[in-house]
N, C-alpha and C positions, 0 to 999 in steps of 0.2 A: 645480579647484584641488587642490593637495597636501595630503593627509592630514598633521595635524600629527604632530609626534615630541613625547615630553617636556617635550627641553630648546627646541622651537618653542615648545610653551604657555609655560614660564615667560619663555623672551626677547619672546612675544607680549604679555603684561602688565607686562611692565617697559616695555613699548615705550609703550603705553596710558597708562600712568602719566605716562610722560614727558610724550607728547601731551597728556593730556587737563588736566594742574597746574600746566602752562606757561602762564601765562594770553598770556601776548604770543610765544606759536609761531604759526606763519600759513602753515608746510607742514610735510608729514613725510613723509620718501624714504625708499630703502631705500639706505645710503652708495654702494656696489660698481656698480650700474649707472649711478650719477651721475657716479662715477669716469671710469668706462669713458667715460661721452659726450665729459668733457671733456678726453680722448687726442684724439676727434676733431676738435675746433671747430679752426677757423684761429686761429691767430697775427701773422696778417698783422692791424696795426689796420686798414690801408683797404677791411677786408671788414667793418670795423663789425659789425652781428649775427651775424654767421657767428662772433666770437669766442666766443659763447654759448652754453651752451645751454640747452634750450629746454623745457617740461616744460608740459603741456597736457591739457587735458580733451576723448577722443573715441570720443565715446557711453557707455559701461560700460567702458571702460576710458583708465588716464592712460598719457601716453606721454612717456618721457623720449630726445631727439634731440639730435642736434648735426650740421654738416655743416663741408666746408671751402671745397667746390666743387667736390673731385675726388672725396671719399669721403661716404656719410653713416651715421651709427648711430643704431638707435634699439631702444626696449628698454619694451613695452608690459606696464603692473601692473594687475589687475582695480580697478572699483571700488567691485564688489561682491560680496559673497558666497554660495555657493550658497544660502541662506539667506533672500538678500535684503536685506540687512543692509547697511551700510557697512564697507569694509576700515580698517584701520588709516591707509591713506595717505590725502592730503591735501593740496590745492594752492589757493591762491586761483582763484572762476571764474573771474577774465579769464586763469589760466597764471601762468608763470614764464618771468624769460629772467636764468641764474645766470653771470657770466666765467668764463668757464672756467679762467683761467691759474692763478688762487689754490685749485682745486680738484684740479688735476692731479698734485700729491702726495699721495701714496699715504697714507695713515692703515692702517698695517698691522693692528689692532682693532680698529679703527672697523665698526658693521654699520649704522648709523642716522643717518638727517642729517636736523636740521632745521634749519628757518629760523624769527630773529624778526622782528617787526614793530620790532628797530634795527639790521638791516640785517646779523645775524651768522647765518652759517651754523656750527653744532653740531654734532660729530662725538660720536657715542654708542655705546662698547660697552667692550671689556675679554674677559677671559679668564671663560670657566663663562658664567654665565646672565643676568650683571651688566651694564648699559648705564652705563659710568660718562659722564661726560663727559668727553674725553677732548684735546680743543682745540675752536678754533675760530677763524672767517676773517672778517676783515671785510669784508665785499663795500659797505659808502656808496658810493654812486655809481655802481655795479656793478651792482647787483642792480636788476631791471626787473619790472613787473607791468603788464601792460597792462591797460587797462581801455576801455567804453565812452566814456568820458570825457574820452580823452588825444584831442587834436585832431590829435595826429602822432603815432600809437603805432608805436611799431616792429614790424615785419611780418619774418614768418620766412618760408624758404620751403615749400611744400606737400610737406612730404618723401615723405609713400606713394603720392603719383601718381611718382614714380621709381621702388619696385620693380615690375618687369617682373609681368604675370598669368599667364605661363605658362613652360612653360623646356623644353628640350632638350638630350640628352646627343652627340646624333649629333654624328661628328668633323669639324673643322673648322681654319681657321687657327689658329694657336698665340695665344696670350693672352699678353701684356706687362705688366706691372705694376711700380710703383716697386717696391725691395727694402724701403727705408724704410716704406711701408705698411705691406707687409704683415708686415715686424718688428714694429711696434709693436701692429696685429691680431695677433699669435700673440702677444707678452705678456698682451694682457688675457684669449683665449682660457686660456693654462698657467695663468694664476693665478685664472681665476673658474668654468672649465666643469670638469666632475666626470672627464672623461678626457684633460682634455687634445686633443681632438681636434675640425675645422673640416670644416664639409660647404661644397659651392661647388656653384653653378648656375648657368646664362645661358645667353642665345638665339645669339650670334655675339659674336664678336671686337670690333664695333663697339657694343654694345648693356652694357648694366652687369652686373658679375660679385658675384653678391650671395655672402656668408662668415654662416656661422649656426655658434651650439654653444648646446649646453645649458645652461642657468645652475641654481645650487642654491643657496637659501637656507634655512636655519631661523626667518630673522626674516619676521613678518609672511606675506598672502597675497602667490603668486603665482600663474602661472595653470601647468594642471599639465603642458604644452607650454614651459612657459620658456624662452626664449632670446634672447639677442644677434644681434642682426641688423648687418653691415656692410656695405652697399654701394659698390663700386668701380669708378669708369670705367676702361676699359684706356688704357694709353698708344698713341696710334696711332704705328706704327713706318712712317717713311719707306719708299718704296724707293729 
């Protein structure tokens, strides 16, 4: 994980605070990759979970997704420290499955979201080293926890048996893609990766075209490989 700076320790114990005095918080994000997912989730209601997304515990580390059917992202936080220790983050066991739609504006301060046990997701930060509270969204009826318990819990789908295990650069048919994706992958790429810049890889024209960049945050761990992951089907082009 990333060596902290400074101003990480003091946004790291503001963050703590929050956490830890909140008696009815029952997760705690990092705001920006939560964002990011919910650029990806569909809009289509008759994709029902797919409007989600989806935020889960697997193994040592939590993983915040979203898919729509043609693209998926997903963006994996430790959840643990070299230490051994617990990270700052935090999700109920059964996961999280958050609407996406009421998340999709931008909180331009915001570095920290949590959620309480009445149904409000919390945006927390501000300018310097302060996590003020900054808004918040009401997800009632929105906001999903699955549990052993629910006799019809809602089932997401297996998103990392999608990314491909191996890749090839050797030349091939040309690759198609919506322009609308991948707009909207380059905004969240210019406004959260440190240069601005996307690496691309995949096996053939028929198989998925995975988009990665680096992510940097001060708040909180991450892991010291960070990055956004975006997966994309190609459009297949008649002839």
């Amino acid at each position: 994980m990333k060596t902290a700076t400074p101003t990480a320790i003091e946004l790291l114990k503001s963050a703590e605070l929050i956490a830890n005095e909140a008696a009815n918080t029952v997760a705690v994000l990092p705001y920006w990759p939560v964002w990011a997912a919910a650029q990806f989730a569909s809009a289509d209601q008759a994709k029902q979970v797919l409007n989600f997304v989806h935020v889960w515990r697997d193994g040592d580390a939590f993983q915040i997704e979203s898919t729509d059917g043609h693209r998926a992202f997903r963006y994996r936080l430790p959840a643990w420290t070299a230490e051994g220790l617990p990270t700052l983050w935090r999700i109920p066991d059964a996961g999280l499955l958050l609407l996406a739609a009421p998340l999709k504006k931008a909180q331009p301060q915001a570095r920290l979201l949590t959620l309480t046990n009445d149904l409000r997701a919390v945006f927390h930060g501000g300018k310097g080293s302060g996590l003020d509270e900054l808004a918040s969204v009401n997800l009632a009826g929105f906001y999903g926890v699955c549990s052993a318990d629910d006799k019809h819990p809602p089932t997401f789908p297996l998103m990392n048996q999608l990314w491909p295990d191996s890749f090839t650069n050797a030349p091939g048919k040309p690759w198609t893609f919506s322009a609308r994706y991948l707009k909207e992958w380059a905004s969240v790429v210019d406004k959260l990766s440190p240069k601005g810049i996307t690496s691309t890889r995949s096996n053939s024209p028929l198989c998925p075209f995975v988009f990665d960049c680096a992510y940097q945050s001060e708040l909180g761990q991450h892991f010291l490989d960070a990055k956004l992951e975006l997966l994309l089907m190609p459009v297949q082009v008649r002839q």
